[in-house]
C-alpha positions in Angstrom: 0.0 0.0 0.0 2.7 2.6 1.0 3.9 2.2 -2.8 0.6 3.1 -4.0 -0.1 6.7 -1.7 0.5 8.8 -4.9 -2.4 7.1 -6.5 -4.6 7.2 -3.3 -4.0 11.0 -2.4 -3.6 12.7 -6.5 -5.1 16.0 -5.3 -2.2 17.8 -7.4 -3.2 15.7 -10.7 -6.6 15.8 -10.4 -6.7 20.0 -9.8 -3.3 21.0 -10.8 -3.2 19.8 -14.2 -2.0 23.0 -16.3 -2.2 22.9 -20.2 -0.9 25.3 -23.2 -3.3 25.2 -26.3 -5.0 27.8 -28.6 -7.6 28.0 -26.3 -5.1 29.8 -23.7 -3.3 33.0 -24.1 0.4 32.6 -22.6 0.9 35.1 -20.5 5.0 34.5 -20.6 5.6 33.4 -16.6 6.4 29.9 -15.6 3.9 27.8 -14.5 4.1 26.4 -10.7 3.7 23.0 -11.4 1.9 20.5 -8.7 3.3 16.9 -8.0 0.4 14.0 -8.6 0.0 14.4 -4.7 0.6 18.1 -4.3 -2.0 20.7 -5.4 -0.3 24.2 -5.9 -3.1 26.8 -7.1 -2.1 28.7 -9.4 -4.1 31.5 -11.5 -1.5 30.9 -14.3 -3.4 30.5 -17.8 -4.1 27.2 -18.6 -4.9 25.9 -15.0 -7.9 25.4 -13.0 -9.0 28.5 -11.6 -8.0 28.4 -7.8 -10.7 27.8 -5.2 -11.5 31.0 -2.4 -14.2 31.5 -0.4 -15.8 34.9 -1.4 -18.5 36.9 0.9 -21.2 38.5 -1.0 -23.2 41.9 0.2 -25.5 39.4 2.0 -22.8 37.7 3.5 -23.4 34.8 1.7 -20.2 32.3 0.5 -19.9 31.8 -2.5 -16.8 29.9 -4.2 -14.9 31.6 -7.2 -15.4 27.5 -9.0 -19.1 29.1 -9.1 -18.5 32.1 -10.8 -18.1 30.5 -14.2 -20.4 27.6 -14.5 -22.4 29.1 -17.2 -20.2 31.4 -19.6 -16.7 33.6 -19.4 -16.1 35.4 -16.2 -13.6 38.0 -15.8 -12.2 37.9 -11.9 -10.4 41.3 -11.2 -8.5 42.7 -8.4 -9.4 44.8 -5.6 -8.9 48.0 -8.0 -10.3 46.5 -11.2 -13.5 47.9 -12.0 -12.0 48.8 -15.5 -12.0 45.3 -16.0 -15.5 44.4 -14.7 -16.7 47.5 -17.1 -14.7 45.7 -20.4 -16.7 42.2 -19.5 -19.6 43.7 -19.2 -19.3 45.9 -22.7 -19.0 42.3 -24.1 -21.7 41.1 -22.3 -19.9 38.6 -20.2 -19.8 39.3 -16.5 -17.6 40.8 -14.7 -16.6 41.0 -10.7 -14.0 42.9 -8.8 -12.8 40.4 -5.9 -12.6 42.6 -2.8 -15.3 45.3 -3.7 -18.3 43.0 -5.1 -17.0 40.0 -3.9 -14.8 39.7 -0.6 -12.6 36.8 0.1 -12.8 35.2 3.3 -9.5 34.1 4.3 -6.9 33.9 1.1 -5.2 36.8 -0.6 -7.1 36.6 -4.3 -4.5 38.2 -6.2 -1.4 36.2 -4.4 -3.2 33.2 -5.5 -4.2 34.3 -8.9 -0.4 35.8 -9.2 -1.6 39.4 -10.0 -2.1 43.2 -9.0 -4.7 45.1 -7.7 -5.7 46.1 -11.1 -5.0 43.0 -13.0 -7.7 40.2 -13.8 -8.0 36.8 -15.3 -10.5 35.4 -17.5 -12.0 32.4 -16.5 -13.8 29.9 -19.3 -16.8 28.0 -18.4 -14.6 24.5 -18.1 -13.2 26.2 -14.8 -9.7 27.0 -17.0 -8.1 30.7 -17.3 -8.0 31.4 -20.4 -6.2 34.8 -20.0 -4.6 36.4 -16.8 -3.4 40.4 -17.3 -1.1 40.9 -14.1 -2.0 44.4 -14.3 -4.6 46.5 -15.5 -3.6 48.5 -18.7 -5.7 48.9 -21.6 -8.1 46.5 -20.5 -11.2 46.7 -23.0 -8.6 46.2 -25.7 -6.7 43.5 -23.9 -9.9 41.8 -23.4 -11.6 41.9 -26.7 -7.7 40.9 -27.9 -8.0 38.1 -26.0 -12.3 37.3 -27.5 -10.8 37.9 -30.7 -8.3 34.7 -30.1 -10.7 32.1 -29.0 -13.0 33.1 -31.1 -10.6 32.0 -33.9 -10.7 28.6 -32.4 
């Protein structure tokens, strides 16, 4: 049995799994890569978009895996409202973690690996698709990064 424990505990193959394909944008940074055993969230594109607890105006929890279930989602940082009004100009929605939605107990953008004003776009599979560390030209970068997967 002790010979099969990677098999028994594969949290890091089963949620850490990180691809590169047409469907994700590279955003140039090296990927933190999880062991079959070891999970290592990581908003890099290409992975599974990280689980957080999030707080809404009610109070209620909500988990960021729920966010995306039925479309694109842009996830921004605390001072990313420019990105929230780009996802909604394409009529995709849009949410600024720490104003509309607060997390509970982890730091969104150390986990996602960006700035305040950076976002990443999640697909409806639960992958990011895109991640902007910082938030510059961001109805451009966004519609950019439509314009890609809509090639696909």
């Amino acid at each position: 049995m002790p010979a099969q424990r990677e098999q028994f505990w594969s949290d890091g193959q089963q949620f850490g799994y990180i691809y590169s394909s047409t469907a994700v944008i590279d955003d140039g940074t090296e990927a933190e890569v999880s062991t079959v055993s070891d999970y290592r969230p990581t908003g890099h594109p290409g992975a599974r978009a990280p689980h957080l607890w999030l707080k809404d105006e009610d109070g209620s929890r909500r988990s960021t895996l729920e966010l995306a279930t039925d479309g694109f989602v842009v996830l921004a940082g605390s001072k990313g409202r420019a990105w929230r009004a780009a996802a909604e100009a394409l009529g995709i929605r849009g949410w600024v973690i720490g104003e509309d939605l607060v997390p509970e107990s982890v730091d969104f953008e150390a986990r996602y690996g960006i700035e305040s004003t950076g976002a990443v776009l999640v697909r409806p599979d639960g992958h990011i698709a895109m991640r902007a560390r910082t938030g510059t030209d961001c109805a451009n970068v966004l519609s950019a990064a439509f314009a890609h997967l809509a090639h696909l």
